[in-house]
LUMDOVO-55397 format. One record per residue: y negated, x, z negated of N, C-alpha, C in turn. Coordinates in Angstrom, 3 decimals. Each point is the difference from the previous one (the first is absolute). Layout:
<node n_v="Y" n_u="X" n_w="Z" ca_v="Y" ca_u="X" ca_w="Z" c_v="Y" c_u="X" c_w="Z"/>
...
***
This chain:
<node n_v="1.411" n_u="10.433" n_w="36.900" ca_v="1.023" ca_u="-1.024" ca_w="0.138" c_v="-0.422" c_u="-1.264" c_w="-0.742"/>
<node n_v="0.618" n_u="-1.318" n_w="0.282" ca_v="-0.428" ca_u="-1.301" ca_w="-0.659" c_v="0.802" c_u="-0.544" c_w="-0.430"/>
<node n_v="0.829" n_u="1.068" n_w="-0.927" ca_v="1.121" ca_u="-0.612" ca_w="-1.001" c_v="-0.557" c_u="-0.561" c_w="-0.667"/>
<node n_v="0.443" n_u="-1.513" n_w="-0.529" ca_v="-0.478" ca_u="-0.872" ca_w="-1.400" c_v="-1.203" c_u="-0.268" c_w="0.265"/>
<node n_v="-0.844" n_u="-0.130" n_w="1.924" ca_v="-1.346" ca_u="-0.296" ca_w="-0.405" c_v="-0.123" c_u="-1.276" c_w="0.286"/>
<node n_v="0.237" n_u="-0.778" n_w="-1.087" ca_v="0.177" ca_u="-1.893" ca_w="1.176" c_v="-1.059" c_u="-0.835" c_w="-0.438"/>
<node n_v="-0.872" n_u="0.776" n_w="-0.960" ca_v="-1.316" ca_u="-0.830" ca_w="-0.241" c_v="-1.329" c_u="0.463" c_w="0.243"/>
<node n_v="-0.666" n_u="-0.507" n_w="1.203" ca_v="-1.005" ca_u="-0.123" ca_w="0.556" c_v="-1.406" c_u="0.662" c_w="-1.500"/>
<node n_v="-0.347" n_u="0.386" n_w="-0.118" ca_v="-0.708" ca_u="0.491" ca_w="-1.374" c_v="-1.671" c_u="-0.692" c_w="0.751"/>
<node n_v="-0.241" n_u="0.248" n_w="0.979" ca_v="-1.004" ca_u="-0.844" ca_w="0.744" c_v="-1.206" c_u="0.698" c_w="-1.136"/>
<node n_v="-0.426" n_u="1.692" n_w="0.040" ca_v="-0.686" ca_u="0.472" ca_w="-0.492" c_v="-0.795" c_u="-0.776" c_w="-1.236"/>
<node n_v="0.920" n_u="-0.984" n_w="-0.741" ca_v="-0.408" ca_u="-0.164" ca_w="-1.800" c_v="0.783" c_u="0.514" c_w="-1.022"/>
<node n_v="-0.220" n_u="-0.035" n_w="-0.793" ca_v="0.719" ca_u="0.501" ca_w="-1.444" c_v="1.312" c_u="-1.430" c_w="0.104"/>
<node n_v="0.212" n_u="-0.122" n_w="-0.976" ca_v="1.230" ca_u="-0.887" ca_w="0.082" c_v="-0.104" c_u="-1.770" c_w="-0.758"/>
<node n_v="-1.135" n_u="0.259" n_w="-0.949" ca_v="-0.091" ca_u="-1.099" ca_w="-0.813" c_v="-0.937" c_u="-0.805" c_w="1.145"/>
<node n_v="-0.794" n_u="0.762" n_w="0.847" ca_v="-1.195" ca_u="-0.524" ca_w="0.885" c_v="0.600" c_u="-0.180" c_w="1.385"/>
<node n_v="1.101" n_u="0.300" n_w="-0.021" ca_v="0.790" ca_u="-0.773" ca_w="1.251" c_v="0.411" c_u="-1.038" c_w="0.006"/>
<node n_v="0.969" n_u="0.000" n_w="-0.834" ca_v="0.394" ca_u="-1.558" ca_w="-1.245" c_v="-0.670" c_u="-0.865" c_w="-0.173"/>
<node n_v="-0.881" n_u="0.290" n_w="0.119" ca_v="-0.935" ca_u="-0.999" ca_w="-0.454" c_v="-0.670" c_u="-0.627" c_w="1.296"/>
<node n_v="-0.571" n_u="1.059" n_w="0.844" ca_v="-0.379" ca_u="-0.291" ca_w="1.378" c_v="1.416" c_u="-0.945" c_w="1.068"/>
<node n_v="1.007" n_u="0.488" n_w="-0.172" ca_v="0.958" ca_u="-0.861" ca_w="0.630" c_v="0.417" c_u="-1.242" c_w="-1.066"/>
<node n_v="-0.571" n_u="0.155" n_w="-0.849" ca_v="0.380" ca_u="-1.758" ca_w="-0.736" c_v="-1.151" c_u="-0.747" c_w="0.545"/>
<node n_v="-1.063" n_u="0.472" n_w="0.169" ca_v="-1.445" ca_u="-0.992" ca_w="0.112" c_v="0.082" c_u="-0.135" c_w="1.681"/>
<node n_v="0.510" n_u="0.749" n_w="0.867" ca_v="0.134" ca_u="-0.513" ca_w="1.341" c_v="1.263" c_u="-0.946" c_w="0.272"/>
<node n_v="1.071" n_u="0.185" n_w="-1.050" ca_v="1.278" ca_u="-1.219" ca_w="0.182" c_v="-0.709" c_u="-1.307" c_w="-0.552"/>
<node n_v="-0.855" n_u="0.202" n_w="-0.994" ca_v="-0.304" ca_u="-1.505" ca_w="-0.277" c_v="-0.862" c_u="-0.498" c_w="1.244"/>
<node n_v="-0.941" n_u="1.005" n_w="0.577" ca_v="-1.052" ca_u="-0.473" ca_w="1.095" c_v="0.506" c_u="-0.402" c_w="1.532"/>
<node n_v="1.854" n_u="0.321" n_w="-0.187" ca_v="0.724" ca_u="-0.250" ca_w="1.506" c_v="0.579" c_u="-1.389" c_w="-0.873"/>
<node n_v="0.268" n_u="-0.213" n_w="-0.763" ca_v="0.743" ca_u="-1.094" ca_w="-0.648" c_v="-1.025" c_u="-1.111" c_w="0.217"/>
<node n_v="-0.852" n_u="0.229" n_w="-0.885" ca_v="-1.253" ca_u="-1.214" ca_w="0.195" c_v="-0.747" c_u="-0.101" c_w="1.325"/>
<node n_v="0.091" n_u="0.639" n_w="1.284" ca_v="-0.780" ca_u="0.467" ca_w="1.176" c_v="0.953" c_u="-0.399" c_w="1.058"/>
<node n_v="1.216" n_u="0.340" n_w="-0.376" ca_v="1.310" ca_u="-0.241" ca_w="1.185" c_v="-0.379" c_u="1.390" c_w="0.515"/>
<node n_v="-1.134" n_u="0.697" n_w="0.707" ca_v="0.032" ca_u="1.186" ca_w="0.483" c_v="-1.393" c_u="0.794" c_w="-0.580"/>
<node n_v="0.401" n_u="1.178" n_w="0.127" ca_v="-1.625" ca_u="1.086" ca_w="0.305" c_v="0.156" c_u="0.601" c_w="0.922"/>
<node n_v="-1.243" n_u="1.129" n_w="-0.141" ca_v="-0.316" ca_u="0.748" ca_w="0.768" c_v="0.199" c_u="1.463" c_w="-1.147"/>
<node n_v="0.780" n_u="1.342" n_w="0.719" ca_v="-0.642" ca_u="0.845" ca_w="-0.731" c_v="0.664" c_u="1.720" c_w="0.997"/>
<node n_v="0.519" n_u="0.646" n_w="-0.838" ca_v="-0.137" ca_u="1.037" ca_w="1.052" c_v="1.499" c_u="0.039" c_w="0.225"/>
<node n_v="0.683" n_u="0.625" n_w="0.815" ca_v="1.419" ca_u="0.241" ca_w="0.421" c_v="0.892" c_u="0.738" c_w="-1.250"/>
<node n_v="-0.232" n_u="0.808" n_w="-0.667" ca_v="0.409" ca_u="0.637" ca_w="-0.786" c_v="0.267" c_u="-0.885" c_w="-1.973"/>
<node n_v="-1.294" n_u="-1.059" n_w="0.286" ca_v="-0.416" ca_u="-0.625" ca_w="-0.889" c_v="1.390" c_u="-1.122" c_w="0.095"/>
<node n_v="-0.129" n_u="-0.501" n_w="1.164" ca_v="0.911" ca_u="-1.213" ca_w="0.216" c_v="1.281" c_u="0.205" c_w="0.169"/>
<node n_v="0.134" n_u="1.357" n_w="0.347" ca_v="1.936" ca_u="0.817" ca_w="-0.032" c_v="0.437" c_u="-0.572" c_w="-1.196"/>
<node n_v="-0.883" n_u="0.726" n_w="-1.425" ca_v="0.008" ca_u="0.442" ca_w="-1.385" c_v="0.419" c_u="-1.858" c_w="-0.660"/>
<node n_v="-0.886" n_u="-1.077" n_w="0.750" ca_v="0.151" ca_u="-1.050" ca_w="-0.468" c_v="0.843" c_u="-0.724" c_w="0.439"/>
<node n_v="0.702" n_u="0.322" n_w="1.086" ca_v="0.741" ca_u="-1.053" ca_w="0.321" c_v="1.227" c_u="0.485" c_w="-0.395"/>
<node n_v="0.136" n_u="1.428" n_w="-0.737" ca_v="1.076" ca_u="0.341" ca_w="-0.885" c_v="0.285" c_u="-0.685" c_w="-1.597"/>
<node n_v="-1.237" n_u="-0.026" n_w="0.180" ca_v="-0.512" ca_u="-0.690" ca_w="-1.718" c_v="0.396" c_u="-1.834" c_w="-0.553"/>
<node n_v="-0.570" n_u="-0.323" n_w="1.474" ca_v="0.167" ca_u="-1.414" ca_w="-0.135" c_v="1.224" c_u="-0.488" c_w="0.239"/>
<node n_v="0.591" n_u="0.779" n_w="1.399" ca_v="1.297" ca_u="-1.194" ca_w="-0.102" c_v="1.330" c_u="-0.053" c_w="-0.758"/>
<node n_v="0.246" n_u="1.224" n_w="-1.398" ca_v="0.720" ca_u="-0.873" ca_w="-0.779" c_v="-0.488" c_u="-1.104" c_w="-0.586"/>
<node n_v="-1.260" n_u="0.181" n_w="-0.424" ca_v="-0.513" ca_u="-1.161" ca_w="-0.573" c_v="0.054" c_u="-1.296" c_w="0.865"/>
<node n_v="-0.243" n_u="-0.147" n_w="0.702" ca_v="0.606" ca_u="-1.211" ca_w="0.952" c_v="1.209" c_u="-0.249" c_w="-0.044"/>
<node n_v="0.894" n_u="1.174" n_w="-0.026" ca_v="1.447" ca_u="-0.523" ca_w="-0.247" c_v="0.224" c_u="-0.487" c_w="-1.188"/>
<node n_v="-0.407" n_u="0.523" n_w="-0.928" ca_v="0.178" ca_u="-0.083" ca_w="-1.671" c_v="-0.637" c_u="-2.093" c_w="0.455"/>
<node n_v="-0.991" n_u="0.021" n_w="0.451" ca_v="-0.565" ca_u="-2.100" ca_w="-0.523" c_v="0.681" c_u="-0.637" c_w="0.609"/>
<node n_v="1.069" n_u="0.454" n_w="0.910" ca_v="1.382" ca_u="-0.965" ca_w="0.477" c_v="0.105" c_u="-0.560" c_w="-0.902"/>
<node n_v="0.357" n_u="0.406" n_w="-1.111" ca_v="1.198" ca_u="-0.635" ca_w="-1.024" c_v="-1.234" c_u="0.216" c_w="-1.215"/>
<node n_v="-0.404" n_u="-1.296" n_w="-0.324" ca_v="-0.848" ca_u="-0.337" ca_w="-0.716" c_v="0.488" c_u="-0.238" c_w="-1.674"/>
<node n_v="0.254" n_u="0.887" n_w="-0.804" ca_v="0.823" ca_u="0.686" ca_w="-1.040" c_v="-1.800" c_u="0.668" c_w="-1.168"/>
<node n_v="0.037" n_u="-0.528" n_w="-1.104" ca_v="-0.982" ca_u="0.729" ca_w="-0.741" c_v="0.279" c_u="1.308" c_w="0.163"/>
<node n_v="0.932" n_u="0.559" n_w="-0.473" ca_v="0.313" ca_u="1.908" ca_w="0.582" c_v="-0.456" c_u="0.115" c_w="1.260"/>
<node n_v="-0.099" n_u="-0.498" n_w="0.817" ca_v="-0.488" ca_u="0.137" ca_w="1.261" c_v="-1.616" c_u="0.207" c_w="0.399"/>
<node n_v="-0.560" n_u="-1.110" n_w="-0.912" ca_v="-1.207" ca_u="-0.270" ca_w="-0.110" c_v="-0.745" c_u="1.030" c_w="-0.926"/>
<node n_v="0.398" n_u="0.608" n_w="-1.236" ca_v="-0.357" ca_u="1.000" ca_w="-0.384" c_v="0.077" c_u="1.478" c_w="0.696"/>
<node n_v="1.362" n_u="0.689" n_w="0.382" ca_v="-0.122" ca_u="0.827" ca_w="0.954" c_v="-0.962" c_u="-0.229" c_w="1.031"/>
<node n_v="-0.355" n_u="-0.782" n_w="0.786" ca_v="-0.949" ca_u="-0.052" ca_w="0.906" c_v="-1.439" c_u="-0.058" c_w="-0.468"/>
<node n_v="-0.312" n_u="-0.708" n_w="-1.304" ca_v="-1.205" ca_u="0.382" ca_w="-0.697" c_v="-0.387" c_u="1.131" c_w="-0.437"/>
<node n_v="1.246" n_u="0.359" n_w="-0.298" ca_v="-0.053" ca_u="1.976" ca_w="-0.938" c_v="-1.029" c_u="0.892" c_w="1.814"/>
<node n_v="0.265" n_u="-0.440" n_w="0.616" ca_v="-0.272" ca_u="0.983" ca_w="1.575" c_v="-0.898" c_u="-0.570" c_w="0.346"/>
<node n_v="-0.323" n_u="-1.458" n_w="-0.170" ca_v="-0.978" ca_u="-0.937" ca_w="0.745" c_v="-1.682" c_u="0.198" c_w="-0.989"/>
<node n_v="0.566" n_u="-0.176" n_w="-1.272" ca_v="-1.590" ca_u="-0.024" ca_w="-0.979" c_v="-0.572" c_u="-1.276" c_w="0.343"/>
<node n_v="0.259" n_u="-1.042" n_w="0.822" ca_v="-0.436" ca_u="-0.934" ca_w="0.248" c_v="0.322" c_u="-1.656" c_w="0.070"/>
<node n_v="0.025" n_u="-1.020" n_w="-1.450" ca_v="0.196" ca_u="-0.963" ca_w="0.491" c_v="0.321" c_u="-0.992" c_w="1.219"/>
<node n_v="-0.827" n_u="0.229" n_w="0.100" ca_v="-0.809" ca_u="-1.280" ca_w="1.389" c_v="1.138" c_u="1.073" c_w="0.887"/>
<node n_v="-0.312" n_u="0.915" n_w="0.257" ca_v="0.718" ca_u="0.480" ca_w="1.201" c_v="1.544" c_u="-0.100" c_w="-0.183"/>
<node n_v="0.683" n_u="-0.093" n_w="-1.391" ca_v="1.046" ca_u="0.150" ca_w="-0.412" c_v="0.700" c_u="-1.807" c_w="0.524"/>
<node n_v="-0.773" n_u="-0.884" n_w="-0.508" ca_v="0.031" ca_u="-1.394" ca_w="0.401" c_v="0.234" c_u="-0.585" c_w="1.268"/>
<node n_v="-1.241" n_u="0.810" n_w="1.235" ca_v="0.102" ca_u="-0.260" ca_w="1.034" c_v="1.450" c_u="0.643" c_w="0.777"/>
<node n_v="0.249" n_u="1.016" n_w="-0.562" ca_v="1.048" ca_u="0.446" ca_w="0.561" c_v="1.539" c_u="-0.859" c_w="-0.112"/>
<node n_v="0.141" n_u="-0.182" n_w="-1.457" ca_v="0.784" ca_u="-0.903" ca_w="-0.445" c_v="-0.092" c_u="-1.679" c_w="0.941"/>
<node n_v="-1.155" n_u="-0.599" n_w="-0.325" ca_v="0.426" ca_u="-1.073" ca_w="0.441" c_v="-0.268" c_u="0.025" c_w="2.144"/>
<node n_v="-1.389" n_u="0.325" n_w="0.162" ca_v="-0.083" ca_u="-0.117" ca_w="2.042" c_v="1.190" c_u="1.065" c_w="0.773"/>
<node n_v="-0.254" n_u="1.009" n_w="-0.365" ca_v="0.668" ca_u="1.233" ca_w="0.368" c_v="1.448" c_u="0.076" c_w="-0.039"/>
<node n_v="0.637" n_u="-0.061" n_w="-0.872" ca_v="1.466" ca_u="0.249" ca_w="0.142" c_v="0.723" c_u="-1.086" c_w="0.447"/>
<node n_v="-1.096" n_u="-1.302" n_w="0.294" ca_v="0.582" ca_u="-1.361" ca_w="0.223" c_v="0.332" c_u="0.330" c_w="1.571"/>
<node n_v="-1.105" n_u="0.816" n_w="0.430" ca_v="-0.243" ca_u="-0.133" ca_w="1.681" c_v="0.901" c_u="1.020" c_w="0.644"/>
<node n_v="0.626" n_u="1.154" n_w="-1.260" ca_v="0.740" ca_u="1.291" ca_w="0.697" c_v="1.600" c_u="-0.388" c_w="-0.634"/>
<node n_v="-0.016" n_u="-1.131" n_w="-0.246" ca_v="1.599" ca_u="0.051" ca_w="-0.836" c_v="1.212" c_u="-0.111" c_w="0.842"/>
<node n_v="0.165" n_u="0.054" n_w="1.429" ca_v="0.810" ca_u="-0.192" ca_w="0.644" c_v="-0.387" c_u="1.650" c_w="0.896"/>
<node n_v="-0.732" n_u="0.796" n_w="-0.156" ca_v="-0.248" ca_u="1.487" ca_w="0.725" c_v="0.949" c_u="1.289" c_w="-0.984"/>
<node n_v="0.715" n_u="0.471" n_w="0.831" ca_v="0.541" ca_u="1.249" ca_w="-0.991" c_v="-0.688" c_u="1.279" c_w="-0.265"/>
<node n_v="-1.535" n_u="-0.088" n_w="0.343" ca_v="-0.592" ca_u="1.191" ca_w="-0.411" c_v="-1.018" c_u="0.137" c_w="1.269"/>
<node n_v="-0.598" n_u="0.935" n_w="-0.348" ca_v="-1.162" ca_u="-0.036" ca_w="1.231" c_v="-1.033" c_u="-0.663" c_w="-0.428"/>
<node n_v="-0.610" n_u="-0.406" n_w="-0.653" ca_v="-1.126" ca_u="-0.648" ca_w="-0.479" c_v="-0.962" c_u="-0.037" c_w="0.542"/>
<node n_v="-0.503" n_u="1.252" n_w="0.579" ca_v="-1.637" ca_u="0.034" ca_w="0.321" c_v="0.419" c_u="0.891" c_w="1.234"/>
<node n_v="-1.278" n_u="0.359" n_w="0.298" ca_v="-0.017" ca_u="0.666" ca_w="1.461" c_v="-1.302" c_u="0.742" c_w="0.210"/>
<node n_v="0.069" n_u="0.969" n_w="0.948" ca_v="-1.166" ca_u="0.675" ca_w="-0.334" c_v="-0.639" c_u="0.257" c_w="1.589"/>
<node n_v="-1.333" n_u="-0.294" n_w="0.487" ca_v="-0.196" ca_u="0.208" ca_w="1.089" c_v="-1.164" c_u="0.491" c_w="-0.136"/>
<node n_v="0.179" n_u="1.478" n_w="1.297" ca_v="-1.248" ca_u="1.125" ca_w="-0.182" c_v="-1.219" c_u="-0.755" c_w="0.890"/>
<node n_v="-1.136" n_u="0.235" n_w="-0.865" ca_v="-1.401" ca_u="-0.637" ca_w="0.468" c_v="-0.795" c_u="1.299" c_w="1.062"/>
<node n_v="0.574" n_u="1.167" n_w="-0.310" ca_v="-1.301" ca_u="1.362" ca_w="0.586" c_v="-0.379" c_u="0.889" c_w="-1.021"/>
<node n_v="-1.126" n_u="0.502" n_w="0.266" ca_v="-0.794" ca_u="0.921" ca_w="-0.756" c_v="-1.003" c_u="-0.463" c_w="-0.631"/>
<node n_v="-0.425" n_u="-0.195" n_w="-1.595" ca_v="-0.901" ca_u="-0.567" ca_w="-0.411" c_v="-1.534" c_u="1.165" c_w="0.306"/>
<node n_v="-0.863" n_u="-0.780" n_w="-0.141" ca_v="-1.613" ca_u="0.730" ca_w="0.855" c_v="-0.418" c_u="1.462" c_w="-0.721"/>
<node n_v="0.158" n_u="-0.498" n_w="-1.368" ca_v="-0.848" ca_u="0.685" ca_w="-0.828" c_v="1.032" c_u="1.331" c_w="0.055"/>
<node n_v="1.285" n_u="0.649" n_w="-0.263" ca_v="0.700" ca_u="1.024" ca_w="-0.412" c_v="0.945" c_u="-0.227" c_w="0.821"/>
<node n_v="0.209" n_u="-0.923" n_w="0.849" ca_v="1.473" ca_u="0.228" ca_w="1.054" c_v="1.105" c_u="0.121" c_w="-0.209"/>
<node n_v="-0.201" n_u="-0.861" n_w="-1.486" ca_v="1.974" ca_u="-0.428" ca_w="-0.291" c_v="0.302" c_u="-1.209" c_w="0.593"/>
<node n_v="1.321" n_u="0.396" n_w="0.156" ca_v="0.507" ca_u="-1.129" ca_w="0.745" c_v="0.541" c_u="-1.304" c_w="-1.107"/>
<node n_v="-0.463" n_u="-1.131" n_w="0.588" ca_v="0.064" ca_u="-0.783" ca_w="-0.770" c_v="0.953" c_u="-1.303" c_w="0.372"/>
<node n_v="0.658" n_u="-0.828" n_w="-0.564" ca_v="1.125" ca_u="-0.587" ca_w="0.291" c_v="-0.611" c_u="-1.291" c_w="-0.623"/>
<node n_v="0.729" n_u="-0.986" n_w="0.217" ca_v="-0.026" ca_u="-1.641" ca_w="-0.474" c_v="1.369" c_u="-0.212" c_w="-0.482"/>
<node n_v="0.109" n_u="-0.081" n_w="-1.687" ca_v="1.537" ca_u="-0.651" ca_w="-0.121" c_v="0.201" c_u="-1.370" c_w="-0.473"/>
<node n_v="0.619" n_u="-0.298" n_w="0.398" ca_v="0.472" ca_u="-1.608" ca_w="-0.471" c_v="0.979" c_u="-0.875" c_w="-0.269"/>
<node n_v="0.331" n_u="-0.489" n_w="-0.615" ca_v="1.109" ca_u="-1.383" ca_w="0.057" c_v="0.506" c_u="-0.143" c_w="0.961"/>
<node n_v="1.387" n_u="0.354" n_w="0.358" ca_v="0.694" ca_u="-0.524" ca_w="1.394" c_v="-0.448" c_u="-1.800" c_w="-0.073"/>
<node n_v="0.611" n_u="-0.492" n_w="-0.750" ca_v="0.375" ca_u="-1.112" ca_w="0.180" c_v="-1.249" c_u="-0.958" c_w="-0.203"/>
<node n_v="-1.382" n_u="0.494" n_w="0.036" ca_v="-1.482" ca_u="-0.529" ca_w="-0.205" c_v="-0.438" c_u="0.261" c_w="1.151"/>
<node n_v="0.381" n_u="0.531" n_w="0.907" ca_v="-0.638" ca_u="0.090" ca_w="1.712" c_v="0.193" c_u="-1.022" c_w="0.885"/>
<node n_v="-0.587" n_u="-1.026" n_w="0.356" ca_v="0.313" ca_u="-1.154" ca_w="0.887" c_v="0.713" c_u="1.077" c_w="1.741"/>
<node n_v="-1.167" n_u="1.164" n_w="0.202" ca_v="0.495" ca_u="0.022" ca_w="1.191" c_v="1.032" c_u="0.813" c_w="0.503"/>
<node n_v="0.698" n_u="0.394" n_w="-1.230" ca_v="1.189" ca_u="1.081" ca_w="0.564" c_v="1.227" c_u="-0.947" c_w="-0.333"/>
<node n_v="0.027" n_u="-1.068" n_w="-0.787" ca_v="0.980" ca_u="-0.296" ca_w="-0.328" c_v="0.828" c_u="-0.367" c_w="0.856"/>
<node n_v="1.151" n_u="-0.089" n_w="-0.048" ca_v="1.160" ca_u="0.280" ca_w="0.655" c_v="0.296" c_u="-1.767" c_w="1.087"/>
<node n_v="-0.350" n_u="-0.595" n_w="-1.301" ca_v="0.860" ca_u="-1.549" ca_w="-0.053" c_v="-1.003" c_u="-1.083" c_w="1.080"/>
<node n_v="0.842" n_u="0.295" n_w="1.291" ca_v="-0.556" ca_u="-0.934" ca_w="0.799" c_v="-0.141" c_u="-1.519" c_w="-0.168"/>
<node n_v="-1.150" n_u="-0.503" n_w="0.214" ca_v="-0.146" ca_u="-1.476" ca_w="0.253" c_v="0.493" c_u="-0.646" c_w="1.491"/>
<node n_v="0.445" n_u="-1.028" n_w="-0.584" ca_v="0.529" ca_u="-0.453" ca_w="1.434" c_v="-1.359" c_u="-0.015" c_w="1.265"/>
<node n_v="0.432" n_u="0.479" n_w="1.044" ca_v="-0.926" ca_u="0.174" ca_w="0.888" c_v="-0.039" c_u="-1.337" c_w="0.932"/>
<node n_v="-0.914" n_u="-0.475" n_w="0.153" ca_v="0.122" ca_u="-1.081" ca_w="0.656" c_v="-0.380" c_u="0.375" c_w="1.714"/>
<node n_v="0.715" n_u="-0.380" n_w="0.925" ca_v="-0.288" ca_u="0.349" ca_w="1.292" c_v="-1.094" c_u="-0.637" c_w="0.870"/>
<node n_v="-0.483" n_u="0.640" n_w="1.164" ca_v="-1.499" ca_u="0.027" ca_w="0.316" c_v="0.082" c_u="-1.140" c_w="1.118"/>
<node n_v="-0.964" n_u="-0.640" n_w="0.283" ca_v="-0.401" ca_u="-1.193" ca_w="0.941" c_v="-0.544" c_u="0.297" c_w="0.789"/>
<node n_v="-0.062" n_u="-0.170" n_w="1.196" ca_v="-1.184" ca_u="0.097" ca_w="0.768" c_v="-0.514" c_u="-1.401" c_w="-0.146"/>
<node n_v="-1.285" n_u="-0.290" n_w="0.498" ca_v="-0.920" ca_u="-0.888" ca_w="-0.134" c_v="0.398" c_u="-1.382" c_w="1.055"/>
<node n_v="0.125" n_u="0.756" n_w="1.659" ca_v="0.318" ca_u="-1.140" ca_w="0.406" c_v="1.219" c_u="-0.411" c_w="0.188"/>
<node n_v="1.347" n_u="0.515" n_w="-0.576" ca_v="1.402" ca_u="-0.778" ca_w="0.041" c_v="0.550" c_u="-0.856" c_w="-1.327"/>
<node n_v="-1.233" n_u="-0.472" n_w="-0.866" ca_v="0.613" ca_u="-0.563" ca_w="-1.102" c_v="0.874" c_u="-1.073" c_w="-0.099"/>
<node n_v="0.075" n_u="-0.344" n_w="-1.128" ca_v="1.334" ca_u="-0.682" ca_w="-0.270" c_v="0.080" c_u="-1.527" c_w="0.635"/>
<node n_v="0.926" n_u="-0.671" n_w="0.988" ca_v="0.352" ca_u="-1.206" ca_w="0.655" c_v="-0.802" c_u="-1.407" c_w="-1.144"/>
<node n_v="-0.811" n_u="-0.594" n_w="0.679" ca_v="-0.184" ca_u="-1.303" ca_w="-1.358" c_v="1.341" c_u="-0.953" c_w="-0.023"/>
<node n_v="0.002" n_u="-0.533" n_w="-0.714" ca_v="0.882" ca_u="-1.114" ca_w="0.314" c_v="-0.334" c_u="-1.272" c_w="0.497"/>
<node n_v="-1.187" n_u="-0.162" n_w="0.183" ca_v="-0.670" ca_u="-1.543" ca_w="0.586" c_v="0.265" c_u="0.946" c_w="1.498"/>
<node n_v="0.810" n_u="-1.201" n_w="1.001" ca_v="-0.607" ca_u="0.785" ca_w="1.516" c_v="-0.821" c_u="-0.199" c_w="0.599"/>
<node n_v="-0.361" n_u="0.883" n_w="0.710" ca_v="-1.672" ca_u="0.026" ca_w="0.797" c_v="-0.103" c_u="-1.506" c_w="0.693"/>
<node n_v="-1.618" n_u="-0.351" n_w="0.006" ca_v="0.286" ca_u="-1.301" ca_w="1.001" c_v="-0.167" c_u="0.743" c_w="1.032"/>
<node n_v="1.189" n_u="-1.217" n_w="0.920" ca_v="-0.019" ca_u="0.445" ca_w="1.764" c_v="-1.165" c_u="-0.309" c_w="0.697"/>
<node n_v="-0.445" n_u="1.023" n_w="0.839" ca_v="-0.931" ca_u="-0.353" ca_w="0.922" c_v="0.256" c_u="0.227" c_w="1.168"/>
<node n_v="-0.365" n_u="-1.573" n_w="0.752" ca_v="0.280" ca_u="-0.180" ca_w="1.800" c_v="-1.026" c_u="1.361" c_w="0.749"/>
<node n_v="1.103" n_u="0.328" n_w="1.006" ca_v="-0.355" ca_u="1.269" ca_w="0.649" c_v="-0.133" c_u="-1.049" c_w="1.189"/>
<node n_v="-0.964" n_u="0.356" n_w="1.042" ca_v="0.371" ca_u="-0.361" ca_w="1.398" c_v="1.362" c_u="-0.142" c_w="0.886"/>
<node n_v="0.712" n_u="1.013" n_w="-0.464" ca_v="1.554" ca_u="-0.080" ca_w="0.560" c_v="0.625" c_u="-1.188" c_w="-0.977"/>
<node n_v="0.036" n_u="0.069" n_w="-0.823" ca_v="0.652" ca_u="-1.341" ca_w="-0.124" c_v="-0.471" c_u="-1.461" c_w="0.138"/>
<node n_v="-1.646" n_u="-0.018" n_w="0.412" ca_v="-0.173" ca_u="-0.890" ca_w="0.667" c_v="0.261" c_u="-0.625" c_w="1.746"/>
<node n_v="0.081" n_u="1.299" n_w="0.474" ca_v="0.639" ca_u="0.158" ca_w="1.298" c_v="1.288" c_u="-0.774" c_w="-0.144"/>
<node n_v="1.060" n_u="0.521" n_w="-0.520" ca_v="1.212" ca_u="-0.698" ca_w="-0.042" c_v="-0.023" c_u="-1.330" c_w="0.044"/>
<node n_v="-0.774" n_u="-0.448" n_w="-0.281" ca_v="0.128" ca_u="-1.691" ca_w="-0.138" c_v="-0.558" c_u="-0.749" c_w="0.882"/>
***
């Protein structure tokens, strides 16, 4: 049975997990995305997005809790100032995880996770689309054409 089993142990001891999921949150923080295996990126995208929630609200308690997990300045910074600037209107969901295949060497499956809100091409927020022309009905000039005598209207006269 899998009573009480809600943490991924991802075959390390416990101090060497900790540690392994702090050094890949700083490397998605500073990277916007990686690459790593499916199981790897479950484990992290559990890890990271309180911490994303926590740099909403830019509070020294805030900034320490997220250092205590992070171990990392620079990554602690970037999060604080690019990062929570760009997710502060999202209620959660942070990152996203999309399966790549089977890696060559051992045939784990390996995933890409990333920054929702650092992907130009999924994002949601359409640009105004501007509509299509064809080539020969463009737009009326405003000078009018000069007239040119046709034979029929030289006839008339």
């Amino acid at each position: 049975m899998r009573h009480g089993k809600k943490v991924n142990h991802l075959g390390r001891k416990t101090a060497h997990r900790k540690a392994m999921l702090a050094n890949m949150a700083c490397s998605l923080i500073e990277h916007k995305r990686i690459n790593t295996t499916v199981a790897k990126a479950k484990a992290l995208k559990q890890f990271v997005e309180p911490l994303v929630t926590k740099s909403k609200e830019d509070t020294t308690h805030n900034r320490r809790l997220v250092f205590s997990k992070l171990r990392n300045k620079y990554a602690v910074t970037e999060l604080f100032r690019d990062v929570a600037v760009k997710v502060a209107d999202r209620p959660g969901g942070y990152t996203r995880i999309i399966k790549l295949g089977n890696r060559l060497g051992d045939n784990a499956q390996m995933a890409l996770i990333e920054l929702v809100d650092y992907n130009e091409t999924y994002n949601t927020e359409k640009k105004a689309k501007s509509t299509r022309r064809s080539r020969r009905g463009g737009k009326k000039s405003s000078t009018p054409a000069p007239v040119v005598e046709t034979k029929a209207s030289n006839e008339e006269e």
